[in-house]
mmJSON file of the N, C-alpha and C atoms, coordinates in Angstrom:
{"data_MODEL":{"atom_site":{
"group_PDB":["ATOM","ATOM","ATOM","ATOM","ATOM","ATOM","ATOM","ATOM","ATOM","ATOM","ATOM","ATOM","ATOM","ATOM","ATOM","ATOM","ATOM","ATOM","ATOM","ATOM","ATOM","ATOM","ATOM","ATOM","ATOM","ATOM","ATOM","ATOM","ATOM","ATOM","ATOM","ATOM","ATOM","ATOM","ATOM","ATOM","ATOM","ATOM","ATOM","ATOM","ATOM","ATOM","ATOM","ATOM","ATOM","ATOM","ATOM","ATOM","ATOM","ATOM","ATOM","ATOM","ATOM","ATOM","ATOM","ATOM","ATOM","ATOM","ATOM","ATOM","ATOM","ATOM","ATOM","ATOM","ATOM","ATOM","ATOM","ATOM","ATOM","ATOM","ATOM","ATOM","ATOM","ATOM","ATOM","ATOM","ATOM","ATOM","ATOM","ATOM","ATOM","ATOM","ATOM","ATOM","ATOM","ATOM","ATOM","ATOM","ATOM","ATOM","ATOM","ATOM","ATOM","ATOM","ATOM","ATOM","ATOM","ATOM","ATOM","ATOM","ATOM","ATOM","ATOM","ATOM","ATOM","ATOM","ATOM","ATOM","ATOM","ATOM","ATOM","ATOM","ATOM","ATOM","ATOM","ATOM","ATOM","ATOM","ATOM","ATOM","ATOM","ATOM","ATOM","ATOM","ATOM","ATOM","ATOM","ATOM","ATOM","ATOM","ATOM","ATOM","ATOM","ATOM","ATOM","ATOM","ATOM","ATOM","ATOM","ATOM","ATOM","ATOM","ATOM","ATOM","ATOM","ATOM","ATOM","ATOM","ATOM","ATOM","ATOM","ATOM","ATOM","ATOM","ATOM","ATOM","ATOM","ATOM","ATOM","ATOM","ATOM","ATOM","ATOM","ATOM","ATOM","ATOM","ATOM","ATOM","ATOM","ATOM","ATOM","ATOM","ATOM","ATOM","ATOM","ATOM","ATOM","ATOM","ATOM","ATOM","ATOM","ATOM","ATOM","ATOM","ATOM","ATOM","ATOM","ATOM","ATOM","ATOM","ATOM","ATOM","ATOM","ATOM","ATOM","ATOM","ATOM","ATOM","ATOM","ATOM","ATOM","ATOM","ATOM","ATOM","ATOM","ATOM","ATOM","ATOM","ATOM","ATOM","ATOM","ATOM","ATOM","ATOM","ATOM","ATOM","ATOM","ATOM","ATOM","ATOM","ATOM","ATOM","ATOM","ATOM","ATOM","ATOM","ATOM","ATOM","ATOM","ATOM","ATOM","ATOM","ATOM","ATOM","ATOM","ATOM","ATOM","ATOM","ATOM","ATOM"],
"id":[1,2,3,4,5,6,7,8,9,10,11,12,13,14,15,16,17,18,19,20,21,22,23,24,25,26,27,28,29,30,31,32,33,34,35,36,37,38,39,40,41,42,43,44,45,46,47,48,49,50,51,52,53,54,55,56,57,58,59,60,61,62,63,64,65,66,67,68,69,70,71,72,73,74,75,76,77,78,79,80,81,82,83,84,85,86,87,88,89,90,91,92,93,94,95,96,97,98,99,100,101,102,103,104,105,106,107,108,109,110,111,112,113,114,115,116,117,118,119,120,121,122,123,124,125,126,127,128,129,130,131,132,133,134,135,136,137,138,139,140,141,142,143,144,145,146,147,148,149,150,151,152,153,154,155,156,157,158,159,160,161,162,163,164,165,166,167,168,169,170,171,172,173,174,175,176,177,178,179,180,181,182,183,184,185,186,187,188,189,190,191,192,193,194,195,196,197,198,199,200,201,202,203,204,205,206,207,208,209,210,211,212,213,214,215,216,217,218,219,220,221,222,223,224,225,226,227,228,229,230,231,232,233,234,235,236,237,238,239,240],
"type_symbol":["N","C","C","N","C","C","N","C","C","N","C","C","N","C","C","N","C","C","N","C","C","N","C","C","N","C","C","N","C","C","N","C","C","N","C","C","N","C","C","N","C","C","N","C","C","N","C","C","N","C","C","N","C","C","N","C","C","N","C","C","N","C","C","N","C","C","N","C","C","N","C","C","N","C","C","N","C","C","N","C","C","N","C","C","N","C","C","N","C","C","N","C","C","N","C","C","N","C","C","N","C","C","N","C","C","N","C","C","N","C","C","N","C","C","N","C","C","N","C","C","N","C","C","N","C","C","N","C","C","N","C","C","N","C","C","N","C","C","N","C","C","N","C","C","N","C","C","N","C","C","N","C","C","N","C","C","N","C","C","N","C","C","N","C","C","N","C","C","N","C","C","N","C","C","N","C","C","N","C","C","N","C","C","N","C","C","N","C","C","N","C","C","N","C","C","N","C","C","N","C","C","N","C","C","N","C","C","N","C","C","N","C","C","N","C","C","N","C","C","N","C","C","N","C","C","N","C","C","N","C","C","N","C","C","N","C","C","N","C","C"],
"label_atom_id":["N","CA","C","N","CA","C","N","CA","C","N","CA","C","N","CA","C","N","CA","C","N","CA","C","N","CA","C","N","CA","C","N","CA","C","N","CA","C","N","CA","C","N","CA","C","N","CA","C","N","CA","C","N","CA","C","N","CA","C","N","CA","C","N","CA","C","N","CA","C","N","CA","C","N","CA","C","N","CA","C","N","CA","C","N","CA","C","N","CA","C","N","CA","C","N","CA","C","N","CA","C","N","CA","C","N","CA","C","N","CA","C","N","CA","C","N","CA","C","N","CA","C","N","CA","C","N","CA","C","N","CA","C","N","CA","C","N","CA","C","N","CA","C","N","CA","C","N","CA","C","N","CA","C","N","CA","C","N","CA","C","N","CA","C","N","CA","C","N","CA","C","N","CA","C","N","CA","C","N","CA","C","N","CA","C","N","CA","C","N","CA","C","N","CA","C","N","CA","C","N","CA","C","N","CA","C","N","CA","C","N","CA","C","N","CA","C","N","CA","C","N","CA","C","N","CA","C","N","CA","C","N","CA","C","N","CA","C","N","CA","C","N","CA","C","N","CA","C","N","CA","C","N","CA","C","N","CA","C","N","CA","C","N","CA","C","N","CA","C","N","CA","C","N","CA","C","N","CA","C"],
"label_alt_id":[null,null,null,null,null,null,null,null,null,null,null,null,null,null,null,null,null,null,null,null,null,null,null,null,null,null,null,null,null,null,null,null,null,null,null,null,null,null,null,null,null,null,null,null,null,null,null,null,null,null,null,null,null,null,null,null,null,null,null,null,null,null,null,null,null,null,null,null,null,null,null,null,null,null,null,null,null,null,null,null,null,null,null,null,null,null,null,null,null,null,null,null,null,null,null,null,null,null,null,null,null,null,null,null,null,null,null,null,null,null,null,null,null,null,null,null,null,null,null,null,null,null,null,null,null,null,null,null,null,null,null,null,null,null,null,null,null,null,null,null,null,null,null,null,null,null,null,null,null,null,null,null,null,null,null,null,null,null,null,null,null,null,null,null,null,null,null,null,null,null,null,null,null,null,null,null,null,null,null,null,null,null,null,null,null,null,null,null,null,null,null,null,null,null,null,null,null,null,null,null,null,null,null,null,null,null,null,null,null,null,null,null,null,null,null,null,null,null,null,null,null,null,null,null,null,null,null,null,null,null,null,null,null,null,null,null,null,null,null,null],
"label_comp_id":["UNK","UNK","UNK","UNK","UNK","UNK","UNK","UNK","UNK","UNK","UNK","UNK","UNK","UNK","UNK","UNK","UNK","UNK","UNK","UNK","UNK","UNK","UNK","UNK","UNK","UNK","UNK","UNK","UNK","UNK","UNK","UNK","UNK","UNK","UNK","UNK","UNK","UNK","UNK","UNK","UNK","UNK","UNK","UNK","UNK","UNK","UNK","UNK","UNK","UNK","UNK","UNK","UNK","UNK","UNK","UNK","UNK","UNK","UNK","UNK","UNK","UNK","UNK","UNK","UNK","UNK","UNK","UNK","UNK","UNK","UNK","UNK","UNK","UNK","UNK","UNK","UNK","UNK","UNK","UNK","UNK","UNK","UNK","UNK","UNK","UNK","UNK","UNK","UNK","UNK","UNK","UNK","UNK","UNK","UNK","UNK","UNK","UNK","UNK","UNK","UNK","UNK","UNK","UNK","UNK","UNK","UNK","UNK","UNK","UNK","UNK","UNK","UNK","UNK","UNK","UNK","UNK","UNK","UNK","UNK","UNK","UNK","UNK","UNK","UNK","UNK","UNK","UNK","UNK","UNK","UNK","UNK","UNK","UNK","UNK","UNK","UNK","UNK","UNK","UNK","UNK","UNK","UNK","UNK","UNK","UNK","UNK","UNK","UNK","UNK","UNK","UNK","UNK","UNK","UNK","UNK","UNK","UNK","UNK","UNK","UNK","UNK","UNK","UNK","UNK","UNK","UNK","UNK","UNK","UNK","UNK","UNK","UNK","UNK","UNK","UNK","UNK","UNK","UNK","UNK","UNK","UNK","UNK","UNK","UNK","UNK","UNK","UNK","UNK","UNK","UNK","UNK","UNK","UNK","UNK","UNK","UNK","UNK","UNK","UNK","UNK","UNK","UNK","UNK","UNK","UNK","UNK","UNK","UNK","UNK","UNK","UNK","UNK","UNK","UNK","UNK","UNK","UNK","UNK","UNK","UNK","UNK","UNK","UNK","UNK","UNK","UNK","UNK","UNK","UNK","UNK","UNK","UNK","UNK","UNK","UNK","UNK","UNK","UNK","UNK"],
"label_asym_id":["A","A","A","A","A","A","A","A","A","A","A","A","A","A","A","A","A","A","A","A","A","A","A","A","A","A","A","A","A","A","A","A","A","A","A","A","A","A","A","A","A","A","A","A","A","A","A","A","A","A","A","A","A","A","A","A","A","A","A","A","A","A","A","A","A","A","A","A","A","A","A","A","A","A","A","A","A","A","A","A","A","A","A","A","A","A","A","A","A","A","A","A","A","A","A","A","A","A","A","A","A","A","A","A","A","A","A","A","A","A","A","A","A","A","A","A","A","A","A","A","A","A","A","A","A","A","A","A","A","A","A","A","A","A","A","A","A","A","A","A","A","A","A","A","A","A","A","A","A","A","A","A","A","A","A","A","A","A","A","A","A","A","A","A","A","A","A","A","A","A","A","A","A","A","A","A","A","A","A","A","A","A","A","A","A","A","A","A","A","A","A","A","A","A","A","A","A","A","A","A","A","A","A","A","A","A","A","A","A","A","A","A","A","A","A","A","A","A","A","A","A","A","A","A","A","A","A","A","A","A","A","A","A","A","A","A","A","A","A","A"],
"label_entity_id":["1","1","1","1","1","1","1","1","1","1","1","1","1","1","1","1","1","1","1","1","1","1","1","1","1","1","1","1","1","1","1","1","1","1","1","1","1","1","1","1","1","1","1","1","1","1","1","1","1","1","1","1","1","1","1","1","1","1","1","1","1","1","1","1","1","1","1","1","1","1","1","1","1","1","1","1","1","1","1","1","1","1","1","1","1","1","1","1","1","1","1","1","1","1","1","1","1","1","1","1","1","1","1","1","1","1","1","1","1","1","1","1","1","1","1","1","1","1","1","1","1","1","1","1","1","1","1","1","1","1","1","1","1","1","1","1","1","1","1","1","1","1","1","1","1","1","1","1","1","1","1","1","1","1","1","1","1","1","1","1","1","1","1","1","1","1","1","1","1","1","1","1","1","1","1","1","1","1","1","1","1","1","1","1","1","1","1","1","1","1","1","1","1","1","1","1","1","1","1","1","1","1","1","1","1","1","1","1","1","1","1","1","1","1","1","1","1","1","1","1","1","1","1","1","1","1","1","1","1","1","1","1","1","1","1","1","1","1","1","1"],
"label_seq_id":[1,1,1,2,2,2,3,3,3,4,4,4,5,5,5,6,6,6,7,7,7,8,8,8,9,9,9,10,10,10,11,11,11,12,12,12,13,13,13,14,14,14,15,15,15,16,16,16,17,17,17,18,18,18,19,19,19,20,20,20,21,21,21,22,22,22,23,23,23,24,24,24,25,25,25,26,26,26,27,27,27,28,28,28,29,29,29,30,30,30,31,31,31,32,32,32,33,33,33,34,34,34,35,35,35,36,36,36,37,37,37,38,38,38,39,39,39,40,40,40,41,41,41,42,42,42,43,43,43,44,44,44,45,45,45,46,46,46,47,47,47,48,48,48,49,49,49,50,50,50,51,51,51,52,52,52,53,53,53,54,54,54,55,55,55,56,56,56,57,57,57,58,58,58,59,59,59,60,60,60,61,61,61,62,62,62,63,63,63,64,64,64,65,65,65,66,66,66,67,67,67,68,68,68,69,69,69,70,70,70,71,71,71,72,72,72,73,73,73,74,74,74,75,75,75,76,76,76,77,77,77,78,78,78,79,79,79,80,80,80],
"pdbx_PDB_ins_code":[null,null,null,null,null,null,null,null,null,null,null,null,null,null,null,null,null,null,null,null,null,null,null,null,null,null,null,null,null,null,null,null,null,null,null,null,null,null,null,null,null,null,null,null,null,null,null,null,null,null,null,null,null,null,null,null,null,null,null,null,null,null,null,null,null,null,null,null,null,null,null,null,null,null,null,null,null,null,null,null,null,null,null,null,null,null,null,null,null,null,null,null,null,null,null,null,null,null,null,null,null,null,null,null,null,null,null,null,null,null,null,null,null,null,null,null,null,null,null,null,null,null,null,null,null,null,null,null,null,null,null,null,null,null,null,null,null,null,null,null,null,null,null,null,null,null,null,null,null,null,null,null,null,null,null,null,null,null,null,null,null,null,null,null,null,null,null,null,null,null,null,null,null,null,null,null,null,null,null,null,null,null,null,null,null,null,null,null,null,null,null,null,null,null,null,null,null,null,null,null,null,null,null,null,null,null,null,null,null,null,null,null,null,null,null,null,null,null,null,null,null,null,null,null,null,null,null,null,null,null,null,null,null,null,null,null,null,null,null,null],
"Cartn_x":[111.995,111.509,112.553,112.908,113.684,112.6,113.523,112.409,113.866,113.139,114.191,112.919,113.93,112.6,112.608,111.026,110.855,110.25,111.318,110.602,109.506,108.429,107.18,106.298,105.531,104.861,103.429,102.412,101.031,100.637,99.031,98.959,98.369,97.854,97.25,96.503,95.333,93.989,94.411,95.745,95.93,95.305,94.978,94.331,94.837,96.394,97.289,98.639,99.227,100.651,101.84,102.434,103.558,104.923,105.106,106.629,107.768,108.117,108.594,109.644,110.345,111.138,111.112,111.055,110.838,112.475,112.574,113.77,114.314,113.192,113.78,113.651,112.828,112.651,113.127,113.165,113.039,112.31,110.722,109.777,108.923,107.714,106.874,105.914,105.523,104.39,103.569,102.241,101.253,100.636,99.965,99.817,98.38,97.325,96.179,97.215,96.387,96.705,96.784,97.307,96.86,97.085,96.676,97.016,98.521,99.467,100.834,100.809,102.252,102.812,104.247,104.64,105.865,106.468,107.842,108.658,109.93,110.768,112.166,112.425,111.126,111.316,110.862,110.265,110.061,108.645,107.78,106.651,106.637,105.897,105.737,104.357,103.89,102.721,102.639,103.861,103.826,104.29,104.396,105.121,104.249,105.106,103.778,104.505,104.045,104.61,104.865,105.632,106.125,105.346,105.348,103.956,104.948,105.947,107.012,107.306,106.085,106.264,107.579,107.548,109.013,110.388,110.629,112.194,112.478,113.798,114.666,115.089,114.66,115.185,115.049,113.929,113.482,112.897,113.185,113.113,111.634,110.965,109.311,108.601,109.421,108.757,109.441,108.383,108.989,108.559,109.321,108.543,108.656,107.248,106.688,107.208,108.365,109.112,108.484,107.444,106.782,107.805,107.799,108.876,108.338,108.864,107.855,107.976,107.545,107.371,109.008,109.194,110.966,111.835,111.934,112.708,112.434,111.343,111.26,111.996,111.785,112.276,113.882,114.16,115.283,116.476,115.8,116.621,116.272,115.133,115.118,116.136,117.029,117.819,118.932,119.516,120.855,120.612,119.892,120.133,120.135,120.16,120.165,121.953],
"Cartn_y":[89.972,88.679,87.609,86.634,85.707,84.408,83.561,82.325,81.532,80.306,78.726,78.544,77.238,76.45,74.88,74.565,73.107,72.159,71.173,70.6,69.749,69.469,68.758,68.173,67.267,66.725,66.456,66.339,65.931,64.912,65.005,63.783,62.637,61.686,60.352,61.385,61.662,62.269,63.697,64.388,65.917,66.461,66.44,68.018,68.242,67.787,67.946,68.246,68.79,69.448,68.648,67.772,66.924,67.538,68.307,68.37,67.601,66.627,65.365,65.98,66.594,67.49,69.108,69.571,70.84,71.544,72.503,73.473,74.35,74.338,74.481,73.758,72.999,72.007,70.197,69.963,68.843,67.93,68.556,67.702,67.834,66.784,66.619,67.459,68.324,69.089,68.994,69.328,69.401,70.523,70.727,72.16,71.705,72.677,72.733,72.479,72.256,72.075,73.529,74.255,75.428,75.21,76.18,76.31,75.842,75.492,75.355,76.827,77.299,78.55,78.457,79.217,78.961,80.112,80.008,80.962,79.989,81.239,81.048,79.448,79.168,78.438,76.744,76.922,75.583,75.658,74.719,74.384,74.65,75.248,75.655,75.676,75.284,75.938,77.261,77.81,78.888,79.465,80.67,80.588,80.454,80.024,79.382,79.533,80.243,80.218,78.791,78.722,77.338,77.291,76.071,76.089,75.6,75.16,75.347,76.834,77.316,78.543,78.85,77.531,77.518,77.792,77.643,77.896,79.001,79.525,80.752,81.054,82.223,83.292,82.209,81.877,81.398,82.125,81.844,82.845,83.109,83.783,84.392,83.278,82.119,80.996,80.666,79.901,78.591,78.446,78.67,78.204,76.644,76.998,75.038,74.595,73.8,73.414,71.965,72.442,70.64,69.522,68.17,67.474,65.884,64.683,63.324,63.27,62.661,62.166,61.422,60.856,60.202,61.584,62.055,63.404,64.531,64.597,65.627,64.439,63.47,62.766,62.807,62.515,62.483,63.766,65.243,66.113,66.987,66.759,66.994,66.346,65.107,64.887,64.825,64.963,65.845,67.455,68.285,69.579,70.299,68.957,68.903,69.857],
"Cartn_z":[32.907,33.383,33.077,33.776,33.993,33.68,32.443,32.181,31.943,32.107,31.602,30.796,30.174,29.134,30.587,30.453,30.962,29.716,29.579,28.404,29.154,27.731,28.561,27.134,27.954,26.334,27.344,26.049,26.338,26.487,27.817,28.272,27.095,27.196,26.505,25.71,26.309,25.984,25.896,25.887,24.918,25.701,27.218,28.122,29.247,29.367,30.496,29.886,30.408,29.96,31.124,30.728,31.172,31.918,32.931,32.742,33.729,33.117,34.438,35.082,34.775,35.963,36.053,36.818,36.893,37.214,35.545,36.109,37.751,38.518,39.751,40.743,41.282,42.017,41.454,40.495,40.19,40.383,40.892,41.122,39.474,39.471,37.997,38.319,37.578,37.393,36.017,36.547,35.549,34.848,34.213,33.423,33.127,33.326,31.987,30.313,29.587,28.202,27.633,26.814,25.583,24.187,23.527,22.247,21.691,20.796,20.454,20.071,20.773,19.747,19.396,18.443,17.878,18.332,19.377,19.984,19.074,19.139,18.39,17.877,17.124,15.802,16.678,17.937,18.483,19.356,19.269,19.161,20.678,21.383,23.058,23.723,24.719,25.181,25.874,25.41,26.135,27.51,28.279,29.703,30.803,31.499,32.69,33.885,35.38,36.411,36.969,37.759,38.297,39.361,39.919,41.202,42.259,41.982,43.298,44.322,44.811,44.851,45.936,47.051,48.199,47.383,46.077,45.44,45.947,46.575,46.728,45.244,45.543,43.748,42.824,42.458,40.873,40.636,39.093,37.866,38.015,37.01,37.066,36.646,35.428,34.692,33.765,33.232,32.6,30.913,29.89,28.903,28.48,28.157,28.116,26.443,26.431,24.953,24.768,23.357,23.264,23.274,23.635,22.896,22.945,22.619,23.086,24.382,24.961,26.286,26.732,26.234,25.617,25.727,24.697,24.89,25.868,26.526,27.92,28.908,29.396,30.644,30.477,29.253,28.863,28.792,28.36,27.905,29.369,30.245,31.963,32.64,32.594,33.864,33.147,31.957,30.871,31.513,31.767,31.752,33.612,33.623,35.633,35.673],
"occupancy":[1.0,1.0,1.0,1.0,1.0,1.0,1.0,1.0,1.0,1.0,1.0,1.0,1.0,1.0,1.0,1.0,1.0,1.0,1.0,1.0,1.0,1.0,1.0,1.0,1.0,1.0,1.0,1.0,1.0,1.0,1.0,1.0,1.0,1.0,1.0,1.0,1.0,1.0,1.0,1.0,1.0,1.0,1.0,1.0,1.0,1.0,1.0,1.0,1.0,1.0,1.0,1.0,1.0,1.0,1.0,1.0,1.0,1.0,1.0,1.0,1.0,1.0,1.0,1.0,1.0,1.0,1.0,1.0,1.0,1.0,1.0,1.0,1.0,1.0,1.0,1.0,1.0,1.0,1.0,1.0,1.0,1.0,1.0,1.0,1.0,1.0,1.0,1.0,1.0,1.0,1.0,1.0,1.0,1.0,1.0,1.0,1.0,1.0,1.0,1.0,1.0,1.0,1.0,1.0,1.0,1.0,1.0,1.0,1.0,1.0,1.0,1.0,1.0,1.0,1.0,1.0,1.0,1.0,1.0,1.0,1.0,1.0,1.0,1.0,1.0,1.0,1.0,1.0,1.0,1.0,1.0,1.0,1.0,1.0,1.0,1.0,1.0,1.0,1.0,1.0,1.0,1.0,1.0,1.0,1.0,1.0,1.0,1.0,1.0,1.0,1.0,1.0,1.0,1.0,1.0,1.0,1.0,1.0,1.0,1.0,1.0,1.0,1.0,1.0,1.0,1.0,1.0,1.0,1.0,1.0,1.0,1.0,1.0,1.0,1.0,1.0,1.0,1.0,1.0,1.0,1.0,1.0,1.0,1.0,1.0,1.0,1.0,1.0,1.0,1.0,1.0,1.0,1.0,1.0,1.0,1.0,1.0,1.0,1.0,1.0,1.0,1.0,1.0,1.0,1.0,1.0,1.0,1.0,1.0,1.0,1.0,1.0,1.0,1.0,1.0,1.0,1.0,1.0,1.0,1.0,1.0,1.0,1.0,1.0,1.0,1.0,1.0,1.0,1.0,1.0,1.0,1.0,1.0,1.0,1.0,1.0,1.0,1.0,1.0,1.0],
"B_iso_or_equiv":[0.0,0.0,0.0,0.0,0.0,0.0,0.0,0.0,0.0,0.0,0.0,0.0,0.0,0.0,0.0,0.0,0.0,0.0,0.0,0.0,0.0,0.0,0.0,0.0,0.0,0.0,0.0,0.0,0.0,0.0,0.0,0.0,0.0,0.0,0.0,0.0,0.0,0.0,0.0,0.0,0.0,0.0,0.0,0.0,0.0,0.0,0.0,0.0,0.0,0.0,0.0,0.0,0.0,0.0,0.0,0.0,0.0,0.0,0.0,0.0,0.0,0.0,0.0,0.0,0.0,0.0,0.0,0.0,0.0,0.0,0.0,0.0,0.0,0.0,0.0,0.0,0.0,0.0,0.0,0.0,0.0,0.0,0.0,0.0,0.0,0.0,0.0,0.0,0.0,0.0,0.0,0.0,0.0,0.0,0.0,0.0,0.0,0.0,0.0,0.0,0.0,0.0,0.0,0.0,0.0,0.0,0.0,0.0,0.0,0.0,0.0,0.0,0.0,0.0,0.0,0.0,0.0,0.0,0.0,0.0,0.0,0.0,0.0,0.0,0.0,0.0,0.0,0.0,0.0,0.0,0.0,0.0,0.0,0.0,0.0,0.0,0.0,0.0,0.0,0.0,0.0,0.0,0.0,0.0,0.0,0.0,0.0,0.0,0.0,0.0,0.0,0.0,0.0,0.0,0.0,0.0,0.0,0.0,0.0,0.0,0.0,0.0,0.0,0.0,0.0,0.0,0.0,0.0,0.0,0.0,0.0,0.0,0.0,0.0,0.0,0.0,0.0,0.0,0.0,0.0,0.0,0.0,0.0,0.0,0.0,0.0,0.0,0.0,0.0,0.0,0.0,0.0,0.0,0.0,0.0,0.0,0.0,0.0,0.0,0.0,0.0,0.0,0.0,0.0,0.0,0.0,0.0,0.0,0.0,0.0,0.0,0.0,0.0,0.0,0.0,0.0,0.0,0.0,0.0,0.0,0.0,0.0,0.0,0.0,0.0,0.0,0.0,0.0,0.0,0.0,0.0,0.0,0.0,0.0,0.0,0.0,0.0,0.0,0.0,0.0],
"pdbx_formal_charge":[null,null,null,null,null,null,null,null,null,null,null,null,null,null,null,null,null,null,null,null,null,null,null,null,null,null,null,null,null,null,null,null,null,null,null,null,null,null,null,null,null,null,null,null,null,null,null,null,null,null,null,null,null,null,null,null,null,null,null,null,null,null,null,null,null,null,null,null,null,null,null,null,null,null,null,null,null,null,null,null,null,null,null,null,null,null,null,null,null,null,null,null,null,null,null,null,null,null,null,null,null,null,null,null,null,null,null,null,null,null,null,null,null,null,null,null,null,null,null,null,null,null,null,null,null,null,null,null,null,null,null,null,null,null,null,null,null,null,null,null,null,null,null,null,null,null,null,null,null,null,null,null,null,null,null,null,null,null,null,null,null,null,null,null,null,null,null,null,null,null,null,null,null,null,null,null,null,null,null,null,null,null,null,null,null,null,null,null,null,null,null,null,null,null,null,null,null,null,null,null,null,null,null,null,null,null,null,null,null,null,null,null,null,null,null,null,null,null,null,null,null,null,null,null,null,null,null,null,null,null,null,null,null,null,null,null,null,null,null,null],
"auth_seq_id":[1,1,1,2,2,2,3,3,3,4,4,4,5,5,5,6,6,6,7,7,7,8,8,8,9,9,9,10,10,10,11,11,11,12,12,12,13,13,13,14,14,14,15,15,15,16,16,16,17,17,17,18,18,18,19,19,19,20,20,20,21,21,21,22,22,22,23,23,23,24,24,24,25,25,25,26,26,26,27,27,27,28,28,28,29,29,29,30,30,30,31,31,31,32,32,32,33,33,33,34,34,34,35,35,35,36,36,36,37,37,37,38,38,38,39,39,39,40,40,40,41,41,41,42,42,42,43,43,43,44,44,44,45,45,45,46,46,46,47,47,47,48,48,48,49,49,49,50,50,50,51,51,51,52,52,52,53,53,53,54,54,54,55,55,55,56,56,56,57,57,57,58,58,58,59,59,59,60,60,60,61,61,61,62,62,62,63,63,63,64,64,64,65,65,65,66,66,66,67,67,67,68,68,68,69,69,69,70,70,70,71,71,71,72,72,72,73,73,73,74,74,74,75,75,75,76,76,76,77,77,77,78,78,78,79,79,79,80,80,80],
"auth_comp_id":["UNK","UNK","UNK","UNK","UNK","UNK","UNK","UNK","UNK","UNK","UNK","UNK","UNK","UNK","UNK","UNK","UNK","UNK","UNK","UNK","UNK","UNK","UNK","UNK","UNK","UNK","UNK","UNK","UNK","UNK","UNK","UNK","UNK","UNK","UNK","UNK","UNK","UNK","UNK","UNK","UNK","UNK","UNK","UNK","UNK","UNK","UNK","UNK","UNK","UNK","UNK","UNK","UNK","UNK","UNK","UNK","UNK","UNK","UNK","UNK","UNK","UNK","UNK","UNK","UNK","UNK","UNK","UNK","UNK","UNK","UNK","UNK","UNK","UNK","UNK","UNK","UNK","UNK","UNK","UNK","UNK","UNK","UNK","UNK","UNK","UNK","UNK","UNK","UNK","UNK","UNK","UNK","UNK","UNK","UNK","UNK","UNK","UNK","UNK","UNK","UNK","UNK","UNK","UNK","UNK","UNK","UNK","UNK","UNK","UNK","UNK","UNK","UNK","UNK","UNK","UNK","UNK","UNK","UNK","UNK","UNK","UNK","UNK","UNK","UNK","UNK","UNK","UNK","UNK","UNK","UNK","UNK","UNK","UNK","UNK","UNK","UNK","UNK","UNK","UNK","UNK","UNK","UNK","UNK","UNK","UNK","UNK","UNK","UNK","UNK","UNK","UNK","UNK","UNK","UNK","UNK","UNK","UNK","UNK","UNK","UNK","UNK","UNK","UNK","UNK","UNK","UNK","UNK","UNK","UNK","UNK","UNK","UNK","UNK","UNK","UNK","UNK","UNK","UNK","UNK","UNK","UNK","UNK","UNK","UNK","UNK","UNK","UNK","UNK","UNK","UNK","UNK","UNK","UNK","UNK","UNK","UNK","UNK","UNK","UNK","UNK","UNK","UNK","UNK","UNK","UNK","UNK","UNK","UNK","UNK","UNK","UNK","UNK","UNK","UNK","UNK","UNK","UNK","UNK","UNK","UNK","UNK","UNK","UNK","UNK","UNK","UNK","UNK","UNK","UNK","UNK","UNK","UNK","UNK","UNK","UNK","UNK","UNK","UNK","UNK"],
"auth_asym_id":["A","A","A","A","A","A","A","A","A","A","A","A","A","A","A","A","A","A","A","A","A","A","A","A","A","A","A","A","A","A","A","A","A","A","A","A","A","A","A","A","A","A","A","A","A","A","A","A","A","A","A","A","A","A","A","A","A","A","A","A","A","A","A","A","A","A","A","A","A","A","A","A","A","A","A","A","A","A","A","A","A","A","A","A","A","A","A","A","A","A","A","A","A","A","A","A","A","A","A","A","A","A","A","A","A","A","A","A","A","A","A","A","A","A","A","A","A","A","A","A","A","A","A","A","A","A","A","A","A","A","A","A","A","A","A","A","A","A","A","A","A","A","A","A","A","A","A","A","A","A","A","A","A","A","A","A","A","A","A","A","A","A","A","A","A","A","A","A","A","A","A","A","A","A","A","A","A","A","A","A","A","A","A","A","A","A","A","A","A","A","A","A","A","A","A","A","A","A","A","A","A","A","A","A","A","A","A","A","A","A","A","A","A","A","A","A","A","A","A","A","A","A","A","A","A","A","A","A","A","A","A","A","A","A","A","A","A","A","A","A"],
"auth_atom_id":["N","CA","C","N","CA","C","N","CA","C","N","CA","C","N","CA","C","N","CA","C","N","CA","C","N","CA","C","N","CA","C","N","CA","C","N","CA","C","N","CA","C","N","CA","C","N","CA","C","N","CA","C","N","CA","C","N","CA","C","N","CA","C","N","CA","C","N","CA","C","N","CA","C","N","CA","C","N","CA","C","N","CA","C","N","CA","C","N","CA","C","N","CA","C","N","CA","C","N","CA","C","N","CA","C","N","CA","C","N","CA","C","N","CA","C","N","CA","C","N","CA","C","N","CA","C","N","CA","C","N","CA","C","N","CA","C","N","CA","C","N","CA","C","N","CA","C","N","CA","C","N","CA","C","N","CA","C","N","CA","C","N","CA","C","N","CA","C","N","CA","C","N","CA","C","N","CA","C","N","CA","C","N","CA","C","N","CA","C","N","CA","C","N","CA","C","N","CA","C","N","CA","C","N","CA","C","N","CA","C","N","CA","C","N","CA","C","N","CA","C","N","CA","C","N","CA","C","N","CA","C","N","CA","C","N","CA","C","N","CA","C","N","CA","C","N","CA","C","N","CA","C","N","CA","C","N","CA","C","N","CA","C","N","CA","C","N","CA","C","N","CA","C","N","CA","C","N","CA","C"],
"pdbx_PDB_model_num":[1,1,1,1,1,1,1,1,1,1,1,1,1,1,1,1,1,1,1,1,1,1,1,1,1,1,1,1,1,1,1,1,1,1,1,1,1,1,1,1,1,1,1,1,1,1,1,1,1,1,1,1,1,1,1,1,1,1,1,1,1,1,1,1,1,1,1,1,1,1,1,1,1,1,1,1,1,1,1,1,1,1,1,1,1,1,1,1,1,1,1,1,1,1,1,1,1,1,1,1,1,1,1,1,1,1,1,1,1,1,1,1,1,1,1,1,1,1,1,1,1,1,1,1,1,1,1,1,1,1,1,1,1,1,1,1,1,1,1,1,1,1,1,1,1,1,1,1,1,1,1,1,1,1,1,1,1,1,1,1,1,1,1,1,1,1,1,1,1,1,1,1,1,1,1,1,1,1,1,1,1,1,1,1,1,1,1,1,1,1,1,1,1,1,1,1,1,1,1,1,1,1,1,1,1,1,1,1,1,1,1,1,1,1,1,1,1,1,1,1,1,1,1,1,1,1,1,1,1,1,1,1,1,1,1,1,1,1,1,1]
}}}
């Protein structure tokens, strides 16, 4: 399986999953909320298919890397 990380942070009210740019499209997507898990030492919601389903050859998904809301907008258009 083929994954990128999309960084992303939680909504106001903690039951939406943030990710302002998306590793293959570069559009904002939303997520149900989950549990936090700890993959190679950083706080994640875990992997999640991308809903851009039109991308040519993207990867299977995406792991969701918690971060502030500040640092996802931010470390999304640096990794463009």
């Amino acid at each position: 399986m083929k994954n990128l990380i999309a960084f992303c942070y939680a909504s106001k009210n903690e039951n939406l999953i943030i990710i302002p740019c998306c590793p293959f499209c570069g559009e904002k997507h939303i997520h149900g909320i989950s549990e936090i898990e700890i993959i190679d030492g950083k706080q994640t919601y875990g992997y999640r298919t991308p809903h851009c389903s039109e991308v040519e050859n993207k990867p299977d998904g995406y792991l969701l890397v918690k971060v502030s809301k500040c640092d996802a907008i931010y470390k999304s258009r640096v990794n463009d």
